[in-house]
N, C-alpha and C positions, 0 to 999 in steps of 0.2 A: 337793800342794805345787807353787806353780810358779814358776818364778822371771824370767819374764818381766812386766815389772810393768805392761805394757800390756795383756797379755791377762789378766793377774791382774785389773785394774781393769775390763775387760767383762765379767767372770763372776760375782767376787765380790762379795758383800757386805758382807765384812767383811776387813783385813788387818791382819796381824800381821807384822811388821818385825822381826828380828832381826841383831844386832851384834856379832861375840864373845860370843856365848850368851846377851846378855842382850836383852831386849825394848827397842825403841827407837820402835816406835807403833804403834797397838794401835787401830783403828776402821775407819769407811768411805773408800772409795780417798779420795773429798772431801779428805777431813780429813789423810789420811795421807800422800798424793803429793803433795808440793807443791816448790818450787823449795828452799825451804831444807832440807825432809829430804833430797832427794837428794843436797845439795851437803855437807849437816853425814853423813850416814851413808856415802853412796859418794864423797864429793870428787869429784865432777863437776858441769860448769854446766852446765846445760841448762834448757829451757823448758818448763813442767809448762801444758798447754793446756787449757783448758774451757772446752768451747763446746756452745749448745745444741743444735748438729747433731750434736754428738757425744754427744746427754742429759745433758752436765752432765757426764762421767764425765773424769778426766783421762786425758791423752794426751802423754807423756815424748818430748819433742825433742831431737835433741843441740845441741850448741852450733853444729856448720857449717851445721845445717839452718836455725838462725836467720838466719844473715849472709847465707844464700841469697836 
């Protein structure tokens, strides 16, 4: 288990998202990290990046990194 969701997303292949015990997304980092789960599960803005130097995988920015 890990709960860092950017190393989560360069290892794994598969993620499962939990919320108050109940499952809230269930597939590949793709599908699963994106701006609006982060912002609908942890209420925070931030910027879910993918890029092909990064293989497509995403990559969780905070909000001040973006204004930078």
């Amino acid at each position: 288990m890990l709960h860092d969701l950017n190393i989560a997303a360069m290892f794994a292949d598969r993620l499962i998202a939990l919320s108050h015990g109940a499952v809230k997304a269930d597939g590949s980092p793709q599908d699963v990290l994106t701006d609006d789960f982060m912002r609908d599960v942890f209420e925070v803005q931030v910027k879910v990046s993918q890029t092909p130097e990064q293989g497509n995988l995403p990559f969780i920015l905070p909000q001040t990194a973006m204004s930078a």
